[in-house]
C-alpha positions in Angstrom: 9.6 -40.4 5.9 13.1 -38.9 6.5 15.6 -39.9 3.7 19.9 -39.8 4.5 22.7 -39.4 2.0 26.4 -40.1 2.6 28.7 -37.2 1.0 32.0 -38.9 -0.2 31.0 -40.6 -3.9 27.4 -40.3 -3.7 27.9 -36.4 -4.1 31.5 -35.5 -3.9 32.9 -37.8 -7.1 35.5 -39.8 -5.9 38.8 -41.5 -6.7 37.7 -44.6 -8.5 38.5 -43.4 -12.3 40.2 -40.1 -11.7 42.6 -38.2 -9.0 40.7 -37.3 -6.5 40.4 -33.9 -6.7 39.0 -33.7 -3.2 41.8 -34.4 -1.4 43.9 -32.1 -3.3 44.6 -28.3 -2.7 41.9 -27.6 -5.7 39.3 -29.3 -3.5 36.4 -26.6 -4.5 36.7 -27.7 -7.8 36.2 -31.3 -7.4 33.3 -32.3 -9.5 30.2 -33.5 -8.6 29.1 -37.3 -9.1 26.9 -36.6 -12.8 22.9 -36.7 -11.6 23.5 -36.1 -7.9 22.3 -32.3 -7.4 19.3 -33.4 -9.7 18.7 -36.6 -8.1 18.6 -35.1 -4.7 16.2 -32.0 -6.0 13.9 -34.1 -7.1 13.8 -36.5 -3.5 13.5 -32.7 -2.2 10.9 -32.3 -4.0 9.1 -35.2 -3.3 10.1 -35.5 0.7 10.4 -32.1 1.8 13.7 -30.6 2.7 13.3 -30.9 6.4 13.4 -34.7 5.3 16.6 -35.0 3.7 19.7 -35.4 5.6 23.2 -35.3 4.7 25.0 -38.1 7.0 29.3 -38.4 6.2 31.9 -39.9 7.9 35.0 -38.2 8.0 37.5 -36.6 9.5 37.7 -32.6 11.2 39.6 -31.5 8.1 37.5 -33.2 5.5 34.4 -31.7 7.8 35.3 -28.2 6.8 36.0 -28.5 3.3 32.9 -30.4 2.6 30.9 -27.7 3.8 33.0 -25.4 1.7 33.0 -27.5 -1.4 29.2 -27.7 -0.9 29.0 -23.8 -0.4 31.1 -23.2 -3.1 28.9 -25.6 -5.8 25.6 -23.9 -4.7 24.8 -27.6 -3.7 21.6 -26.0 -1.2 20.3 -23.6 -3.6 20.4 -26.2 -6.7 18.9 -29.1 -4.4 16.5 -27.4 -1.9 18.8 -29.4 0.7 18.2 -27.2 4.0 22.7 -26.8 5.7 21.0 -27.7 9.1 20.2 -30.9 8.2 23.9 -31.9 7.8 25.4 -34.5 10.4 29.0 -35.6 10.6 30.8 -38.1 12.7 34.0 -39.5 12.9 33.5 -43.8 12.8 31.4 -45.3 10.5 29.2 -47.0 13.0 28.2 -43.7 14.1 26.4 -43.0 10.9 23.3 -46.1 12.4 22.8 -43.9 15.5 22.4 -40.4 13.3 19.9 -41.8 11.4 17.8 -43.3 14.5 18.5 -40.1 16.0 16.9 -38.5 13.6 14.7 -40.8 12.3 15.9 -41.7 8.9 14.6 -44.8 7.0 16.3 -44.8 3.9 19.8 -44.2 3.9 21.7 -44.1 0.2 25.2 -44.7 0.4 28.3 -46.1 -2.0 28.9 -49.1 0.9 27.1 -51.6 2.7 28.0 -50.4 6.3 
C-alpha cells in the first residue's frame, strides 16, 4: 500500500490563523503544522518509506523553496520520508494522475480535489 501527502497545510502551516510565513522572505522559518513530522514517522514506520509520497501542487518558485524549507526543518531525517519520493505539478488535477502513476491509494490532503 503506497500512501500520498499534499505539502501546503498538511505539512507547511498555512495562512488560515497567522501570516503566512511561507510566502514571505522568512520562508525557512515557517513552522510546521503541530503533529505532522510525527504523524508522518509513524505512517513511515508502519508503510515503509518507499511507500510514502509527497504529492503538492504549486508553482516553480514555491517548488524550490519547499524543498528548501523541508531541507532546512530536517523534515527526512525526523520522518524517515525518502527526497525521491517527492512529486510536484503545476494543476491540481495533476495530483489524480501522480498518484496512479505511482500507485498511491490513500491520499491525505486539506481539500477535496
Amino acid at each position: 500500500m503506497k500512501l500520498g501527502i499534499d505539502i501546503g497545510r498538511v505539512i507547511i502551516k498555512g495562512d488560515t490563523d497567522e501570516p503566512n510565513l511561507f510566502f514571505s522572505k522568512d520562508f525557512l522559518v515557517a513552522p510546521a503544522v503541530e503533529g505532522a513530522f510525527s504523524a508522518i514517522r509513524q505512517i513511515v514506520e508502519i508503510y515503509g518509506s518507499k511507500a510514502v509520497f509527497l504529492v503538492s501542487k504549486c508553482g516553480e518558485s514555491t517548488e524550490s523553496k519547499t524543498l528548501q524549507w523541508l531541507d532546512y526543518q530536517g523534515f527526512y531525517s525526523q520522518t524517515g520520508v525518502l527526497g525521491e519520493n517527492i512529486r510536484f505539478c503545476r494543476e491540481r488535477s495533476e495530483k489524480q494522475l501522480i498518484c496512479l502513476e505511482n500507485e498511491i491509494r490513500i491520499f491525505i490532503d486539506d481539500r477535496y480535489s
